[in-house]
N, C-alpha and C positions, 0 to 999 in steps of 0.2 A: 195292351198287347194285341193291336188288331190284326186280324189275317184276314186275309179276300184273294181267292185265286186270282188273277189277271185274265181278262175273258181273253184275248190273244197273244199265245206269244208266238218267236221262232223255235223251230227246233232244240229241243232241251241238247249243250253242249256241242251243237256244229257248228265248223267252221267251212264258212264257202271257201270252195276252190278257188271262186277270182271274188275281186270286189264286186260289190252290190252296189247299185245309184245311191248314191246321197237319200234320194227323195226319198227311198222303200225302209232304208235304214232308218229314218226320222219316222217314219207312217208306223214302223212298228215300234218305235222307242215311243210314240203317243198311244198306241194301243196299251202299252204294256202299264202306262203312267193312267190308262183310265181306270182303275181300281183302286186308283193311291186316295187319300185322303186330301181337301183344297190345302194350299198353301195360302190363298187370301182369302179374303174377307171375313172371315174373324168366327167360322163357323167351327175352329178346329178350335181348344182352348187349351193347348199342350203342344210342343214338339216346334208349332209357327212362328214366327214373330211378323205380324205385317204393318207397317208402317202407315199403310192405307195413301202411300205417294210415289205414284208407279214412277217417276220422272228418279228419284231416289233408286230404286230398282235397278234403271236402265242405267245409272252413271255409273253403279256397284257392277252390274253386267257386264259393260262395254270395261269398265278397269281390271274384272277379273279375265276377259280372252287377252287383254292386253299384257297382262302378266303370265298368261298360262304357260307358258314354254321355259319362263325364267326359272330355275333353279336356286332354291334357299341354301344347297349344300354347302357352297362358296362363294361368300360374301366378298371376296377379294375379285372372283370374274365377272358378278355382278351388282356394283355399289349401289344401284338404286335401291337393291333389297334394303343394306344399310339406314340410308336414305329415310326409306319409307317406315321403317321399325322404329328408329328414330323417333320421328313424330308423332307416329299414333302411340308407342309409349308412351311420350311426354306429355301427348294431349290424357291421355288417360291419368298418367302423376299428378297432373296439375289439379285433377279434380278428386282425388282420393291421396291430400293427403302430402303430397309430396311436390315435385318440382319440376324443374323440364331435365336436369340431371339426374333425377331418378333413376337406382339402376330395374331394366324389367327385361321381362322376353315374351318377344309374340309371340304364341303357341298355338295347335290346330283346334284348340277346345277348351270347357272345364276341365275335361279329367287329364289332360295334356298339364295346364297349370298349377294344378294340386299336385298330379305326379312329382314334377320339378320343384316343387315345393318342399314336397315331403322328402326329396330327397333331398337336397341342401340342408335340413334341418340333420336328417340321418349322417351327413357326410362330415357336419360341424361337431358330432357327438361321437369319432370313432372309439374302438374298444372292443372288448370280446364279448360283451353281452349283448341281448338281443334286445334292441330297443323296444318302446313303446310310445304310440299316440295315442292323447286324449280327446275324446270329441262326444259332445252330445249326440243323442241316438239320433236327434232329429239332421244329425250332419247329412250331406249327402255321401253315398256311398261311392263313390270317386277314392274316400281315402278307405275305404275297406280293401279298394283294390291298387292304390297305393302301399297300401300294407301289406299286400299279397304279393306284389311283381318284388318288393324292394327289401323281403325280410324285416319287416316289424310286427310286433301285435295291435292290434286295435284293443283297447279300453272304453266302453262307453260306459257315456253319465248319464242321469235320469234329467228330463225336463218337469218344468212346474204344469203340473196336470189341467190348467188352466187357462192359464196361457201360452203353454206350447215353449218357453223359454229357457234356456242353458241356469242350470244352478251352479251361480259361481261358486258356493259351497261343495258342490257333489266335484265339480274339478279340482277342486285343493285335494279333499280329502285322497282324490283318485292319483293325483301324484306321487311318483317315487323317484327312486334313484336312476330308473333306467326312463324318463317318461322323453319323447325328445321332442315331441311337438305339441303345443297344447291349440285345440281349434274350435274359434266360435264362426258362424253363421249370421249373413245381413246381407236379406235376411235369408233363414231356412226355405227350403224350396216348398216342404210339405203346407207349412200352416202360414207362409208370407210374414212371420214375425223375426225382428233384428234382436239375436240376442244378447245380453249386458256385456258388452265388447269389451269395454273399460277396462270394469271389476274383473275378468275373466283374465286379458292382457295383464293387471295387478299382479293378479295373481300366478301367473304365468312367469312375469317378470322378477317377484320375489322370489321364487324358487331357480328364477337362472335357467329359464326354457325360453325357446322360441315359440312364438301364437301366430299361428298364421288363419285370417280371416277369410274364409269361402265369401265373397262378394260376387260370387260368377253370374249369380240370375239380380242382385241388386246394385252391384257397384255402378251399373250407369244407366240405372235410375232412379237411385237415393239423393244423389247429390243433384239432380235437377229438380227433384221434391221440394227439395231445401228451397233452391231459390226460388219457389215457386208461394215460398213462404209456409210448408207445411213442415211441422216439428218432426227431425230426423234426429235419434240418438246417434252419439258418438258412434264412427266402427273403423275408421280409417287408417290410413299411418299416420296420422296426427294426433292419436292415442299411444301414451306411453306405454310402451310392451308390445305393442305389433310391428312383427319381424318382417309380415309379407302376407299382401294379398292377392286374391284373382279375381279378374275382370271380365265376363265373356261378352265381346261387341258384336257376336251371332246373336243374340237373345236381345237387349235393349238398346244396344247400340245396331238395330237393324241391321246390322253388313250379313251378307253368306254366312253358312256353313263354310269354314272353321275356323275361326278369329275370335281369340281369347290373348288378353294380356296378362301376368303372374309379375307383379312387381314386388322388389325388395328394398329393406329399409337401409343394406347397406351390400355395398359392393364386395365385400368378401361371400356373404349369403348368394349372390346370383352366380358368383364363380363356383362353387358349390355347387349348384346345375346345371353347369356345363358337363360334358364328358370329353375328354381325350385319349387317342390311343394311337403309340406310334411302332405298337408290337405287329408290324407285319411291313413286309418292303412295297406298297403301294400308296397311293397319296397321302397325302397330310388328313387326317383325322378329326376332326374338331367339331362338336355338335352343342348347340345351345339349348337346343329340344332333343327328346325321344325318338324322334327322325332324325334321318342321314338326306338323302334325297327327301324333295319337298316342293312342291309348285310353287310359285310365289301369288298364283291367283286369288287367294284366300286376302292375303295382306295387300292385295294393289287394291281389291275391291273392299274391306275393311277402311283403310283411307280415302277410299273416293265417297264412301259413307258419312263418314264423318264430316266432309269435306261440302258434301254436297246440303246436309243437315243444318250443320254449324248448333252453335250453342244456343238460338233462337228456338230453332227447329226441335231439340233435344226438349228443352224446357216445356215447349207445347204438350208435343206428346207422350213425354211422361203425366202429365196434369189432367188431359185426355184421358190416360188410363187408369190412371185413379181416380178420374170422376167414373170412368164406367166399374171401378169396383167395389167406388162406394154404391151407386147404382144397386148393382149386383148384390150386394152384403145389406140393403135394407128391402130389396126387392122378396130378399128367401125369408124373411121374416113375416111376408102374407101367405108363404105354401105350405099349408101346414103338415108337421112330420118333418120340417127339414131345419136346419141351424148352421150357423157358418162358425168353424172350430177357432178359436182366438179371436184377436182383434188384427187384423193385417196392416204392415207397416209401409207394404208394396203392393203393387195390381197384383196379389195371388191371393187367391180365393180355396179354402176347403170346406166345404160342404157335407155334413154328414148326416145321418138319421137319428131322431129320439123316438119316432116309432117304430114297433116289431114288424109290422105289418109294412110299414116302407122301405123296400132295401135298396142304398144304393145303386148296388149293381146292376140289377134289375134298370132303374132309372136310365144307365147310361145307356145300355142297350134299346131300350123306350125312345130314348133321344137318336139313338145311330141309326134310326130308324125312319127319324124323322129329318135325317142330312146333317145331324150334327156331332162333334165328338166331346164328351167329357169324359178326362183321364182317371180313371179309377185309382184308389191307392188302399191298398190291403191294412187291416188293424196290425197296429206293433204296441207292446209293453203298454195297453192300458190306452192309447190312444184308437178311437173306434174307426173302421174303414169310412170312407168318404171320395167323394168326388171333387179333383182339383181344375180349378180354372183359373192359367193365368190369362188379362185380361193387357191389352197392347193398344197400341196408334190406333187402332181401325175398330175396335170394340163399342166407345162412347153410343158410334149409330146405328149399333147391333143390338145392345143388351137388354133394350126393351122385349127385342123378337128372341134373345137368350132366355129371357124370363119367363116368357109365354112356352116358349118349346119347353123348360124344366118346370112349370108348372102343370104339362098337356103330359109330359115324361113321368111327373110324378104322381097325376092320378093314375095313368094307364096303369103305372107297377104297382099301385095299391090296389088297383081292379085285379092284378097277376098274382098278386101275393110274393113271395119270397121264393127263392127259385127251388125247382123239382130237380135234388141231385139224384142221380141211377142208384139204387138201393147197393149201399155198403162200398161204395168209391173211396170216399174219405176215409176209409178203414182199411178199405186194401193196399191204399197208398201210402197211408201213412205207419202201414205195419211191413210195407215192403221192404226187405232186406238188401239194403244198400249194393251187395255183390250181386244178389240176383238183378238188381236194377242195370247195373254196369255189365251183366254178360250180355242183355237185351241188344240187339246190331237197331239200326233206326227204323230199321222197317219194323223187329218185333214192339219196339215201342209205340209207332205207328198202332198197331194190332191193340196194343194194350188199348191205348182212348176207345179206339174204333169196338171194342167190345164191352167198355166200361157204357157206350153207348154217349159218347164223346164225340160230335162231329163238327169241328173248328170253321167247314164251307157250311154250311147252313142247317146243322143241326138244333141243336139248346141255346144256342148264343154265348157269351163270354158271360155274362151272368154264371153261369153254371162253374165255369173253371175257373174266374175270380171267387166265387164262394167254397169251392175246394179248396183252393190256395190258400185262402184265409184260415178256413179250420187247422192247417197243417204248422207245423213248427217253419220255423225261417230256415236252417239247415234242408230241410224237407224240401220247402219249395224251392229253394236255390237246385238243389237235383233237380228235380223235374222240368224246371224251366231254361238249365243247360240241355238236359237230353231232348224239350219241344223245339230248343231255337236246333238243336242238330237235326233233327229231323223234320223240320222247315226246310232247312237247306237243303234236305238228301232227296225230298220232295216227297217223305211218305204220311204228312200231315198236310 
């Protein structure tokens, strides 16, 4: 959760009376972007993808202005959309599983895909009772908030303490009569391991549930593993029992932000994610995704990726990235205090401490220090906090200088020790009463960090509030880190 004021911006909320030059509007959209974190070169290890082949870049570029003005609303006034969805679902089918008749839908994201997922599962199962999903804890939380927007419960299962992987026993047992989607991961985001998709789909199948498999950070670059001759488990629609996966071509399929594909096993399930509405006297209604209006620049520049990559291209650099993760994964085995959590079945790396004396957190702030970012991720049920790095196209000719910076990161925070929280924070936060927290406006929230002795520009560092968050219950931090992103935005943090 980084935060950096922006050394300049314009005026907080004005709108000039007349246009401003081109040139002045660009000077300060650069100003505003010199705080942001790089998008290349492979120094951020979370959030990027870079392919390290700017000529890919430009082709993805020059196709997303090309399509900026086109409208996904109506596929009828503009068939190229058609066209273009077309192909890069089928090019995505072909490789998870399925066909060039595969039915799928491009969508602006993971959590766009799962959404429409999760709902066709819900809309196949109607009834008066309140559904339920299963998923391992290590699922991503796309379907906690799947469950939240579409009226389901979430049920999680325990993973093997080990190796991070979905127990296809703890999801039988977790089944009932209202269960309506059962979901494994390939792989999980957190620890980079695919879990037993098969056995899980089995058992999803025996019971007469739909499984639908999160592939959003691996589905396309699992399958160029393979042919790259490295041993990839089952997880695809070519597994009996899986109803429907997702694919995000933002993350390993290099294209822009927001190009995600949600494929189903059968055409009644994608109808199912459609919506229709013809209650009101204005146009015809009909959405495949979560949006109504929609640019089509996401999907022109998603196939000019693809397009421009080819299955050569794909193959390298997935091969690239898992050489820089094997890299990475026998490199932390010389720093000592640190360990890589499972064994990774993809370029994602977690990292965590077996010594008291080395904390994470601490480390990642050591390293942001040093110009680089590694994404922290707070302890859940038994699994210890750690530091994730996924590792992409452009990493192989970095990871040596990754090494060295988390080696230089992890003496500096064993020289710091474990961080100095403000005497009695974790106590006062976590005994704070929920309505007193909710009467707080963002400014008093503001007030609260700012006396707890909490300073997000350049006080403690993120050390401090990732070791908060950690001591607190999930419920807990989930408050607090709605009421910091609102008061992010209100500008009193």
């Amino acid at each position: 959760m980084p935060h950096e004021t922006p050394p300049t911006a314009p005026l907080e909320g004005a709108l000039p009376e007349t246009g401003r030059p081109t040139a002045d509007v660009l000077a300060d959209l650069a100003r505003l972007r010199a705080g942001d974190l790089p998008v290349r070169g492979g120094k951020v290890a979370a959030y990027v993808y870079d392919a390290g082949r700017p000529e890919v870049h430009d082709a993805a570029a020059r196709a997303y202005l090309e399509m900026l003005e086109v409208n996904c609303l109506d596929p009828t006034a503009f068939p190229s959309v058609v066209a273009l969805e077309r192909q890069v679902v089928a090019a995505v089918a072909e490789r998870l599983g399925g066909h060039a008749g595969t039915p799928g839908v491009f969508t602006s994201g993971g959590t766009e895909s799962i959404l429409l997922a999760v709902k066709a599962a819900r809309d196949a199962r109607p009834g008066p009772d309140r559904l339920e999903i299963v998923a391992p804890v290590t699922a991503h939380p796309a379907f906690h908030k799947a469950a939240h927007y579409l009226g389901l419960d979430l049920v999680s299962v325990p993973v093997d303490p080990e190796t991070f992987r979905a127990d296809p026993r703890a999801v039988e047992r977790a089944l009932t009569p209202r269960t309506a989607l059962v979901v494994a991961s390939a792989p999980s985001y957190p620890q980079g391991v695919v879990d037993p998709v098969a056995d899980i789909a089995a058992v999803a199948s025996q019971a007469g549930v739909p499984c639908h498999v999160d592939a959003c950070v691996g589905g396309w670059v699992l399958p160029w593993l393979r042919d790259t001759g490295r041993p990839v488990p089952p997880f695809d629609l070519s597994v009996p029992g899986v109803t429907s996966i997702s694919c995000d071509l933002h993350k390993y399929g290099y294209a822009p932000k927001g190009a995600s594909v949600v494929l189903f096993a059968d055409e009644a399930m994608r109808r199912n994610a459609y919506f229709a509405s013809a209650e009101w006297p204005g146009y015809t209604v009909i959405n495949a995704t979560a949006q109504s209006s929609r640019g089509a620049g996401p999907l022109g520049a998603a196939w000019a990726t693809l397009m421009a990559l080819g299955a050569q291209g794909y193959r390298e650099l997935a091969a690239s990235a898992m050489a820089a993760a094997r890299r990475l994964i026998d490199g932390v085995a010389d720093i000592p205090g640190l360990r890589v959590l499972g064994d990774p079945d993809a370029p994602l790396v977690a990292i965590a401490s077996d010594d008291p004396a080395l904390d994470v957190f601490v480390v990642a702030d050591e390293a942001r220090a040093r110009g680089w970012f590694f994404q922290p991720q707070l302890s859940y049920r038994g699994i210890p906090p750690n530091l994730h790095f996924t590792l992409t196209g452009v990493s192989l000719a970095g990871v040596d200088a990754l090494l060295s910076v988390l080696a230089d990161a992890a003496a500096a925070a064993r020289a710091a020790g474990p961080p100095k929280i403000p005497d009695g924070l974790a106590a006062v936060l976590a005994d704070l009463d929920p309505a007193a927290l909710d009467a707080l406006d963002d400014a008093g929230f503001g007030a609260l960090l700012a006396s707890a002795g909490v300073d997000l520009d350049g006080g403690p560092g993120m050390a401090v509030v990732n070791t908060v968050l950690d001591s607190l219950p999930p419920s807990t931090r989930e408050a607090l880190l709605v009421r910091f992103l609102s008061a992010l935005y209100a500008g009193t943090v």
